[in-house]
C-alpha positions in Angstrom: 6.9 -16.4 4.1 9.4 -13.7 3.8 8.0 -12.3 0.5 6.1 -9.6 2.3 8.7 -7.8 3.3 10.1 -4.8 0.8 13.2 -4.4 0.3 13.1 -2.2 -2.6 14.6 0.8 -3.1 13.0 2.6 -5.4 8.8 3.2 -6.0 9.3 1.1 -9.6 11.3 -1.9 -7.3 8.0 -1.5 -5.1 5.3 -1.2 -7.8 7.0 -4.6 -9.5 7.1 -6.5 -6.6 3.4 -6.2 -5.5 2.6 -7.3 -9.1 4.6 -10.4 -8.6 2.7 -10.8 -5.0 -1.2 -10.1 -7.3 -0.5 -12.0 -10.5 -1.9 -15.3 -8.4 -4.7 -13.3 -6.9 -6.3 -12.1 -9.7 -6.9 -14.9 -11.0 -9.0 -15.8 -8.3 -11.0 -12.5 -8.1 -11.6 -13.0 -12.1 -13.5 -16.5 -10.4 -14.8 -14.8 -7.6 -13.7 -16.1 -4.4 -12.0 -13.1 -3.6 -13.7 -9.6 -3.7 -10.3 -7.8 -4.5 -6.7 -7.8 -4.8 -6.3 -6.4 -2.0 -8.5 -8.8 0.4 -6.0 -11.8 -1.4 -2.8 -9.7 -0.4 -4.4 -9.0 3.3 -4.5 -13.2 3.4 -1.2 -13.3 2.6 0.3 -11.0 4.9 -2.2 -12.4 7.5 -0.6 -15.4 6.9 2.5 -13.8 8.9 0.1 -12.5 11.3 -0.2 -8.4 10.2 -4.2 -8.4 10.5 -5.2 -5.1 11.4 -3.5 -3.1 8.9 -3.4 0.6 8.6 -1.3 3.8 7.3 1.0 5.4 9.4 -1.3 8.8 10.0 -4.5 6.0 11.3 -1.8 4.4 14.0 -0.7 8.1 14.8 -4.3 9.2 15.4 -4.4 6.0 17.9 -1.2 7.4 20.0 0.5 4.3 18.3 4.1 4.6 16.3 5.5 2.5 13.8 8.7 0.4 15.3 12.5 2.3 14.0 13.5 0.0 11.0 9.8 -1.7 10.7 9.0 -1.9 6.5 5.6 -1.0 5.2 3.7 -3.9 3.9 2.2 -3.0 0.5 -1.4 -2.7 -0.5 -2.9 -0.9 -4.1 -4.9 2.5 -3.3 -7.8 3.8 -4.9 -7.6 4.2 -8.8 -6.3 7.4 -10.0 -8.2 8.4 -13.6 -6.1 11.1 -15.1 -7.9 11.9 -18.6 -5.2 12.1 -21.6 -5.2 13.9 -24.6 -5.0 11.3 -27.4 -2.4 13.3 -29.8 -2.7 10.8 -32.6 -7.0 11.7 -33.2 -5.5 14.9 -32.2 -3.1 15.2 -34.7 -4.8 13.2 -37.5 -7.9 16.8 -36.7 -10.5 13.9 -36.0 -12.5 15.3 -32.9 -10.5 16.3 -30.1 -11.1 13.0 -27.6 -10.1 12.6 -24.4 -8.7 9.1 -23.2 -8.7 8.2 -19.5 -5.5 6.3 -17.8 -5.9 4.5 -14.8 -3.4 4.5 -12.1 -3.0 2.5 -9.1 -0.6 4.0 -6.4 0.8 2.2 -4.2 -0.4 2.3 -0.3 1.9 1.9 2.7 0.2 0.5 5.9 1.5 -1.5 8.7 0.1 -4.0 11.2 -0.7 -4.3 14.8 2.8 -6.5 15.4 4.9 -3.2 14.3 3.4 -0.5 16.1 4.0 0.6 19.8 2.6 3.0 22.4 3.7 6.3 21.4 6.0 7.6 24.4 4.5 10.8 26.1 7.2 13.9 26.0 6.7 13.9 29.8 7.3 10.2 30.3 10.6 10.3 28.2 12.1 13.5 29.7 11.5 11.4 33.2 13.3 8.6 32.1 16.2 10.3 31.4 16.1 12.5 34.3 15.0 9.8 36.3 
């Protein structure tokens, strides 16, 4: 299944193609035989065999790095609330309520099969003294 892959450009290219990949899925969370989005989307890419999935900064911490020219598999992050001033109550002088908007960023991780041993300083300067 090549759909995991990104090859957007842009974060709106990125944003539009994971809700292509979660229209399906959230139909079946609505039923209950999936927890989350997210757990359906982890299926699919586990599919291809990414199963242990994490950010960039969680392989770094591990002394792994991410392959040159590997693309980030994408998951949703934690919802963002950002509270918005409603200008038509506003504007209309009813009482000054405050809306909340709900935003899902986007979150890059990557799997086990794109990750390597990071390379010591030491180690490389050897090899290309050596």
């Amino acid at each position: 299944m090549k759909t995991i892959e990104t090859k957007q450009t842009n974060i709106q290219e990125k944003r539009n193609f994971l809700r292509g990949l979660s229209k399906p899925i959230q139909a079946l969370v609505k039923e209950g035989a999936l927890q989350s989005v997210n757990e359906g989307l982890k299926l699919i890419y586990g599919e291809e065999g990414h199963e242990d999935l994490k950010t960039i900064r969680q392989w770094n911490k591990e002394g792994k790095r991410v392959k040159k020219g590997e693309k980030a598999l994408l998951l949703w992050g934690s919802p963002r609330v950002k509270e918005v001033e409603n200008k038509e109550k506003a504007e209309t002088g009813e009482n000054g309520e405050v809306d909340e908007l709900s935003f899902f960023p986007i979150c890059y991780v990557f799997s086990q099969k794109q990750v390597q041993e990071a390379e010591t300083k030491r180690a490389g300067k050897e090899a290309n003294n050596g």
